[in-house]
N, CA, C and O atoms as a GROMACS GRO file, in nm:
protein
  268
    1UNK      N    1  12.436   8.441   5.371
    1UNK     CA    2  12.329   8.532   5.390
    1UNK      C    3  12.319   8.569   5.536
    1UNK      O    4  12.274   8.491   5.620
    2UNK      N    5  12.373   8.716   5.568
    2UNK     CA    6  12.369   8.722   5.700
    2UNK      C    7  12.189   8.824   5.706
    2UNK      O    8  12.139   8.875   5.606
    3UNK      N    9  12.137   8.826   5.827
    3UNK     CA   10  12.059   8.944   5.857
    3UNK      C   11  12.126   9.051   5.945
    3UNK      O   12  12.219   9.032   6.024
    4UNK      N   13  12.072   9.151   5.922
    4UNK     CA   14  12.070   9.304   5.945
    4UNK      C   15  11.944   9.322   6.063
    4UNK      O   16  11.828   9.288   6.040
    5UNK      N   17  11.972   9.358   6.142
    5UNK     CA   18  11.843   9.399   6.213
    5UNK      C   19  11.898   9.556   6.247
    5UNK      O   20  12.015   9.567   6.284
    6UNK      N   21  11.820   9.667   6.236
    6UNK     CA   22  11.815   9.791   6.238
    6UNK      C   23  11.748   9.875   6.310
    6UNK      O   24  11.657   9.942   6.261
    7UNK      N   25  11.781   9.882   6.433
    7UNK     CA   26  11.708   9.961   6.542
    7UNK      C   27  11.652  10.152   6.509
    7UNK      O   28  11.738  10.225   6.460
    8UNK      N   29  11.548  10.196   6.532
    8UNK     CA   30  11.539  10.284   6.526
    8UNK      C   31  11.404  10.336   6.633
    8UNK      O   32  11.310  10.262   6.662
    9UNK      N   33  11.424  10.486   6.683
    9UNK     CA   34  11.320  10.486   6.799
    9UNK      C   35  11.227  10.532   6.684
    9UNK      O   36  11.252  10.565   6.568
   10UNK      N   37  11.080  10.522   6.770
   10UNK     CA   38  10.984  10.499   6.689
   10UNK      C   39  10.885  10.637   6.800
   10UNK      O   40  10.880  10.628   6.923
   11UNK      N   41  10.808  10.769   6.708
   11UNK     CA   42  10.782  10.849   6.838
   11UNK      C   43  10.660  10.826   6.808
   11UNK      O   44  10.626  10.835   6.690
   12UNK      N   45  10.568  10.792   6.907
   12UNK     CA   46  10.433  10.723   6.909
   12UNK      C   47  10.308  10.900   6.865
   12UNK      O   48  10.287  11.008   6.920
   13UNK      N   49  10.270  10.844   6.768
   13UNK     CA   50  10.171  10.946   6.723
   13UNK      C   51  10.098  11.038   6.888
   13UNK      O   52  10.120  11.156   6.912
   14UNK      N   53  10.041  10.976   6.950
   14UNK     CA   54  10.004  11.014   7.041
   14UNK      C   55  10.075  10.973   7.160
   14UNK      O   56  10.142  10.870   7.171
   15UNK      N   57  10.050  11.084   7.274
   15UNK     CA   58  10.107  11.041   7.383
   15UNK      C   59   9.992  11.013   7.464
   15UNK      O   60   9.877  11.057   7.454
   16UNK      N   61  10.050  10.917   7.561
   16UNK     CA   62   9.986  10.849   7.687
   16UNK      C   63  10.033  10.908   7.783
   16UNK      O   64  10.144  10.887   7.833
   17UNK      N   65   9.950  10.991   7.820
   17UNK     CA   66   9.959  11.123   7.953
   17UNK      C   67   9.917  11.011   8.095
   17UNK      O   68   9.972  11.030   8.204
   18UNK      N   69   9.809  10.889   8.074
   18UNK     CA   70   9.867  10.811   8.193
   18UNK      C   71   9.681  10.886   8.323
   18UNK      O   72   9.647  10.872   8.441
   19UNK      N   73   9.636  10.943   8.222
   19UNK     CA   74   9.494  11.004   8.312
   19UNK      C   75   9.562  11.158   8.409
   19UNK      O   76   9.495  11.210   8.498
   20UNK      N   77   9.641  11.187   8.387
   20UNK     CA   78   9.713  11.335   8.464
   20UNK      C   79   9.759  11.450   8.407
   20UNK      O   80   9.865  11.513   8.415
   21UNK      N   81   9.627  11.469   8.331
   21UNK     CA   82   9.576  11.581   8.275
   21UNK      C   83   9.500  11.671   8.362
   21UNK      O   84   9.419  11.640   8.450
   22UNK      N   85   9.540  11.794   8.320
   22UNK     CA   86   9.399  11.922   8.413
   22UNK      C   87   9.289  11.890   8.351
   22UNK      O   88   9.210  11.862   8.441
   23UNK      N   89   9.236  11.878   8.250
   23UNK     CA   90   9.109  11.817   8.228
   23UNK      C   91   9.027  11.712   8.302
   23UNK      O   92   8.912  11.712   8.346
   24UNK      N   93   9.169  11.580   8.300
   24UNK     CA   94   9.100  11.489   8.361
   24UNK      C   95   9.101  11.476   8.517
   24UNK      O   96   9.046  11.378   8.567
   25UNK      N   97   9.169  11.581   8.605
   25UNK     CA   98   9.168  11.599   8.730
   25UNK      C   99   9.057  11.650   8.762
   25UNK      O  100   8.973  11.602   8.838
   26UNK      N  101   9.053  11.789   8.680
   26UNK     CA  102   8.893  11.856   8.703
   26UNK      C  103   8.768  11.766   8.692
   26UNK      O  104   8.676  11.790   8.769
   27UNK      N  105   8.758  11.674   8.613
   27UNK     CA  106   8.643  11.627   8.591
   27UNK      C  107   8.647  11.514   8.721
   27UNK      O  108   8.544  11.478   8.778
   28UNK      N  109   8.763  11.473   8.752
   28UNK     CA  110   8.761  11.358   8.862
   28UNK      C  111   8.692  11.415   9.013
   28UNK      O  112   8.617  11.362   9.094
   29UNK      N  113   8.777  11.595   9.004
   29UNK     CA  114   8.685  11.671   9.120
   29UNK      C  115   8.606  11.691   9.121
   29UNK      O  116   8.554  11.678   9.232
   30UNK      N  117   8.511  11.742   9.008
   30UNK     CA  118   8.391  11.722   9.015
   30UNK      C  119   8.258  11.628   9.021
   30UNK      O  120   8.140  11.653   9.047
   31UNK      N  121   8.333  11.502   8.982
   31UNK     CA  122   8.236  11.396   9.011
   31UNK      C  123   8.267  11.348   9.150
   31UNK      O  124   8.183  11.271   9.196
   32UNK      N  125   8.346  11.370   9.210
   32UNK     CA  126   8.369  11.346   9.367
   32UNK      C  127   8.266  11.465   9.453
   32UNK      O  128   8.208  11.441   9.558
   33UNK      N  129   8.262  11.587   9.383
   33UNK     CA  130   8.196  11.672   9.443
   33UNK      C  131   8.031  11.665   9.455
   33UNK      O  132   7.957  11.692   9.550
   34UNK      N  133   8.006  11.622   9.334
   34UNK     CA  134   7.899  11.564   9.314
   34UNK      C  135   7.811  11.440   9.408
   34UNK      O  136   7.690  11.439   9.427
   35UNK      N  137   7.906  11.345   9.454
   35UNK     CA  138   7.901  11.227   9.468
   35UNK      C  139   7.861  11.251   9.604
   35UNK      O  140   7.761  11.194   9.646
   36UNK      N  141   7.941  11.343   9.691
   36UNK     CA  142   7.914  11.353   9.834
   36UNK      C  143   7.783  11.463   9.830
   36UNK      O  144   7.708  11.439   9.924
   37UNK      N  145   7.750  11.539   9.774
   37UNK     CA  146   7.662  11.589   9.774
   37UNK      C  147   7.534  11.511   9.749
   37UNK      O  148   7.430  11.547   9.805
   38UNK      N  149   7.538  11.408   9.669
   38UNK     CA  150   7.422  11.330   9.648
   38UNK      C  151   7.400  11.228   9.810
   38UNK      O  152   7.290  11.200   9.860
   39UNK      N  153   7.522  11.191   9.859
   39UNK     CA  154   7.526  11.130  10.014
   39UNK      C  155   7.483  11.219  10.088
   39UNK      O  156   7.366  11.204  10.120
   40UNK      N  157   7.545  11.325  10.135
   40UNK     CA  158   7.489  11.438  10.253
   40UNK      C  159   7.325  11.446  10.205
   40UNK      O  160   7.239  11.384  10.268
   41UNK      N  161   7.300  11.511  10.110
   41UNK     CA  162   7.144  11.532  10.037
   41UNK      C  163   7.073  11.428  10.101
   41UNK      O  164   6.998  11.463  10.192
   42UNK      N  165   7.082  11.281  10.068
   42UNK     CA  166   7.053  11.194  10.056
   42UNK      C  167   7.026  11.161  10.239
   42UNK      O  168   6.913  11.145  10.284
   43UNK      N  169   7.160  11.157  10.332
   43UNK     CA  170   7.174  11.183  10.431
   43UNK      C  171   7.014  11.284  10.501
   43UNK      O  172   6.918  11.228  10.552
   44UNK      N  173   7.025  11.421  10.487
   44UNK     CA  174   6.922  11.520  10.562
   44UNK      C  175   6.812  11.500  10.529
   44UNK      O  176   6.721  11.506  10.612
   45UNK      N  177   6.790  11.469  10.396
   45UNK     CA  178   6.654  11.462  10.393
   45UNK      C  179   6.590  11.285  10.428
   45UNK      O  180   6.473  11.254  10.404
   46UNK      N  181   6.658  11.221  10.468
   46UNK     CA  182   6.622  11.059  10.543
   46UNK      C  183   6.624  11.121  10.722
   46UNK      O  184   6.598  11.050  10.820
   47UNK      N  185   6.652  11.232  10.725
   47UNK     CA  186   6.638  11.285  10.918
   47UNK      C  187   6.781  11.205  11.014
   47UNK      O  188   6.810  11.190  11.132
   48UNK      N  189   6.848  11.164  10.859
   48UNK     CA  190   7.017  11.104  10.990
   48UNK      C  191   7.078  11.230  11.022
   48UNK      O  192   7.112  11.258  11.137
   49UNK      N  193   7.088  11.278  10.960
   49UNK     CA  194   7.159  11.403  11.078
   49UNK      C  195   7.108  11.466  11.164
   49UNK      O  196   7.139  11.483  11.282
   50UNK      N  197   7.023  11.504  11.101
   50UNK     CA  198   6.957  11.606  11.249
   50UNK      C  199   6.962  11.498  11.409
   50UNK      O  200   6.982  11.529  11.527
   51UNK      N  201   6.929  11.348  11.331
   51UNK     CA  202   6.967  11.269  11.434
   51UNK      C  203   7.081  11.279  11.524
   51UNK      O  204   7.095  11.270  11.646
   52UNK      N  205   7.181  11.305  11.394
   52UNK     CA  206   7.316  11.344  11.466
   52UNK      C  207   7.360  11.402  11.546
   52UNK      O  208   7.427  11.381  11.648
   53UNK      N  209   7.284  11.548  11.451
   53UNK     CA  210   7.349  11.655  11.543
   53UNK      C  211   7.222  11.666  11.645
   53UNK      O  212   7.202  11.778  11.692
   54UNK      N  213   7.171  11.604  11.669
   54UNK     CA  214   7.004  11.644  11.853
   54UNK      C  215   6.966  11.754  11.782
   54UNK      O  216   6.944  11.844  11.864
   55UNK      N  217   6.948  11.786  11.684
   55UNK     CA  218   6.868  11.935  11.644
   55UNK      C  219   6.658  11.867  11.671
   55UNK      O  220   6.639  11.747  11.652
   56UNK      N  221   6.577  11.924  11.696
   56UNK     CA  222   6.484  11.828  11.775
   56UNK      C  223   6.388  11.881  11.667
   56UNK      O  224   6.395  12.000  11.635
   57UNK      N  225   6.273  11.774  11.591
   57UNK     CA  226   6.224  11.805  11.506
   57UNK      C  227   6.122  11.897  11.473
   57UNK      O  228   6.071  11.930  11.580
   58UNK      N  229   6.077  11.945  11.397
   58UNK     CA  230   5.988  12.083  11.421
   58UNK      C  231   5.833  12.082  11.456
   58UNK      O  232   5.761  12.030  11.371
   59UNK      N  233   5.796  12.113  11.526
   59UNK     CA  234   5.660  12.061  11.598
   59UNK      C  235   5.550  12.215  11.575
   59UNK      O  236   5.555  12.329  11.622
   60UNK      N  237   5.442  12.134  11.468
   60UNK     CA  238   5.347  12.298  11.437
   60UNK      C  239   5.221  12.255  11.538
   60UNK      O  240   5.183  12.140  11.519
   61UNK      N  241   5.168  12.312  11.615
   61UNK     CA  242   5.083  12.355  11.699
   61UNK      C  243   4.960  12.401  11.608
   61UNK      O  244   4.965  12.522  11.590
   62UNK      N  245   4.837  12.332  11.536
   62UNK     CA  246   4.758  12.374  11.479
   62UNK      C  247   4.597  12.350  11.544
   62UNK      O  248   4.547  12.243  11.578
   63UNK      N  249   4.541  12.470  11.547
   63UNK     CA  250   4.430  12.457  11.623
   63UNK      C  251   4.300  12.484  11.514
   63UNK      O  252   4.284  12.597  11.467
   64UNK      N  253   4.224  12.390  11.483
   64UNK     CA  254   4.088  12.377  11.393
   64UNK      C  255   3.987  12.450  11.442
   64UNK      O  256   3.936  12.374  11.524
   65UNK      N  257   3.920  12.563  11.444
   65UNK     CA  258   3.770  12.578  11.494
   65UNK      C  259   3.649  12.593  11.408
   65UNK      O  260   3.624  12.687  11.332
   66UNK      N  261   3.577  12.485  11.431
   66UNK     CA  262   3.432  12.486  11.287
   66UNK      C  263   3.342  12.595  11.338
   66UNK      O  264   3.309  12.601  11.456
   67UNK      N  265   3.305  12.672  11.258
   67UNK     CA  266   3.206  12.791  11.248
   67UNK      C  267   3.076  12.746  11.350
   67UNK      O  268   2.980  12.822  11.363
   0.00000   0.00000   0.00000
């Protein structure tokens, strides 16, 4: 009684693209785009940049007079 072993390629129902798809690039750019926008945002409105850049903060001059 001998065995037989019988090779044959086998083509996998689906393929494994491996994440390097235009779909999945686009969506990777846009959550990167997102991401720094929520930092910078996050950034100006805490007053670190303007720190940065010496832009000097805005000063209103308001004068009260009671009747």
């Amino acid at each position: 009684m001998s065995k037989v072993v019988v090779e044959r390629d086998v083509v996998p129902v689906v393929e494994d693209r491996g994440g390097d798809s235009t779909g999945s690039n686009a969506v990777w750019a846009l959550a990167f785009v997102i991401v720094i926008a929520l930092i910078v945002g996050a950034l100006y409105y805490s007053g670190v940049l303007r720190r940065i850049t010496n832009q000097p903060a805005q000063k209103v001059n308001v004068e009260v007079k009671t009747p």
